[in-house]
C-alpha positions in Angstrom: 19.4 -170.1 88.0 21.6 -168.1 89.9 21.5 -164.1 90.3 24.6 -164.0 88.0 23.8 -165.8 86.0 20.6 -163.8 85.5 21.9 -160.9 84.8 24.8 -162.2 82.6 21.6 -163.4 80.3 20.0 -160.2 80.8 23.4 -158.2 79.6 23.5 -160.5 76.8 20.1 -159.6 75.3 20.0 -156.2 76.1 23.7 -156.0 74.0 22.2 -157.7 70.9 19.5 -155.2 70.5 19.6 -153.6 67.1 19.2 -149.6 66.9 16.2 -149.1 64.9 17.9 -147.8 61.7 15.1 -146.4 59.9 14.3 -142.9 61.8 12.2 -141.2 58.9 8.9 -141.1 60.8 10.7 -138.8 63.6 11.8 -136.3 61.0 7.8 -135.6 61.0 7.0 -135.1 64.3 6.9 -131.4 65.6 6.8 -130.6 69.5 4.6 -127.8 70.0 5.7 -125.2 72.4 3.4 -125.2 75.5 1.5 -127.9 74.6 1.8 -130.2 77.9 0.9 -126.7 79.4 -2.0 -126.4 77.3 -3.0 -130.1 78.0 -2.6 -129.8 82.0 -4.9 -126.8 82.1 -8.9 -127.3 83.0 -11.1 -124.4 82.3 -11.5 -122.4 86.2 -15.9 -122.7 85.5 -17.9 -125.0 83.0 -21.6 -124.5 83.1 -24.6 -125.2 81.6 -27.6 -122.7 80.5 -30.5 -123.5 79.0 -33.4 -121.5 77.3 -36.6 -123.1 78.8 -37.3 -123.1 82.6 -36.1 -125.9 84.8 -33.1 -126.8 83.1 -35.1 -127.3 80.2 -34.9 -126.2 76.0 -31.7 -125.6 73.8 -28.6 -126.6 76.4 -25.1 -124.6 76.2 -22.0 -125.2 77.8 -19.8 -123.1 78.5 -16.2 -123.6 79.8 -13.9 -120.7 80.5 -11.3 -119.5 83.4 -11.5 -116.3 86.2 -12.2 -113.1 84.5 -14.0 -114.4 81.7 -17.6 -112.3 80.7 -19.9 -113.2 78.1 -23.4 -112.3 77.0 -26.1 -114.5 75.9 -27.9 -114.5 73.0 -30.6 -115.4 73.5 -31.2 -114.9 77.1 -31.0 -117.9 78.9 -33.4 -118.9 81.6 -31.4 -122.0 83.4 -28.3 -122.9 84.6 -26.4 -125.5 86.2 -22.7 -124.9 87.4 -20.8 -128.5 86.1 -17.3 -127.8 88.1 -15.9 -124.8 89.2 -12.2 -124.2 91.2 -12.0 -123.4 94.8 -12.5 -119.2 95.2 -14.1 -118.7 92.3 -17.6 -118.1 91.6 -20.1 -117.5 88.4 -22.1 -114.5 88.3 -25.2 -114.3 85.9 -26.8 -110.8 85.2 -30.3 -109.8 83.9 -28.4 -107.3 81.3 -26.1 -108.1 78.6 -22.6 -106.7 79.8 -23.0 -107.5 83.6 -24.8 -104.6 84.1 -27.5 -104.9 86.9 -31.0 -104.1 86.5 -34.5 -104.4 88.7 -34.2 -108.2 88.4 -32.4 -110.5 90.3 -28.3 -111.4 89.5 -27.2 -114.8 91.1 -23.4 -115.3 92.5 -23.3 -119.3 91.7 -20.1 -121.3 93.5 -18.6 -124.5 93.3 -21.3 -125.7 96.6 -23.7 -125.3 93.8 -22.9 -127.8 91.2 -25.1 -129.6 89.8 -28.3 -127.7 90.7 -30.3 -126.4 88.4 -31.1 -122.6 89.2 -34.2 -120.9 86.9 -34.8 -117.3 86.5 -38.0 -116.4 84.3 -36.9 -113.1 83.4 -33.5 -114.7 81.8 -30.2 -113.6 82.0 -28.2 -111.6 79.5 -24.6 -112.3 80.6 -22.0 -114.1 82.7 -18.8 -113.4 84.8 -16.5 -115.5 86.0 -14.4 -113.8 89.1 -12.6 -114.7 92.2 -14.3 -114.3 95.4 
């Protein structure tokens, strides 16, 4: 078959196409401001803590973008940093409300993920901040 006469066929069936006449089920659908916005974005941190040592005991993830802070209740004694954007880093606390005490605070980054870090005092809170 020749090219022209190709695309005379072509032509042909693309001109007998019908319109759909029935359009009722569009009438139903609403577009959502924002919402490819809403799709596109990833939380900036996810990690995991745990209660028990050793990445061990009641798991909780936790997903949530630069500037976030948080307290845990109960204090948790593991973590494990699951993704994490470029110039950010998690910071975990002894206290609740970020507030340093006697015991250790860790400053957890993206090079971490997917090691499990244990404290045996616990930690009370979280941060989420750019370096």
């Amino acid at each position: 078959m020749k090219f022209s006469h190709a695309l005379i066929a072509l032509v042909a069936t693309i001109s007998q196409a019908q319109p759909i006449e029935d359009v009722s089920a569009a009438s139903h659908i609403e577009i959502v401001p924002g919402w490819k916005r809403s799709l596109d974005k990833r939380a900036d941190c996810t990690f995991i803590v745990w209660t028990g040592e050793n990445c061990g005991g009641t798991p909780t993830s936790i997903s949530v973008n630069v500037g976030a802070k948080g307290n845990f209740s109960p204090k948790q004694k593991s973590v494990m940093v699951k993704s994490m954007v470029s110039g950010a880093h998690l910071s975990l606390y002894p206290d609740a409300n970020q507030q340093p005490s006697n015991s250790p605070s860790i400053r957890l980054t993206g090079l971490n993920k997917d090691e499990c870090f244990y404290n045996p005092a616990a930690w009370g809170s979280y941060g989420v901040y750019n370096n």
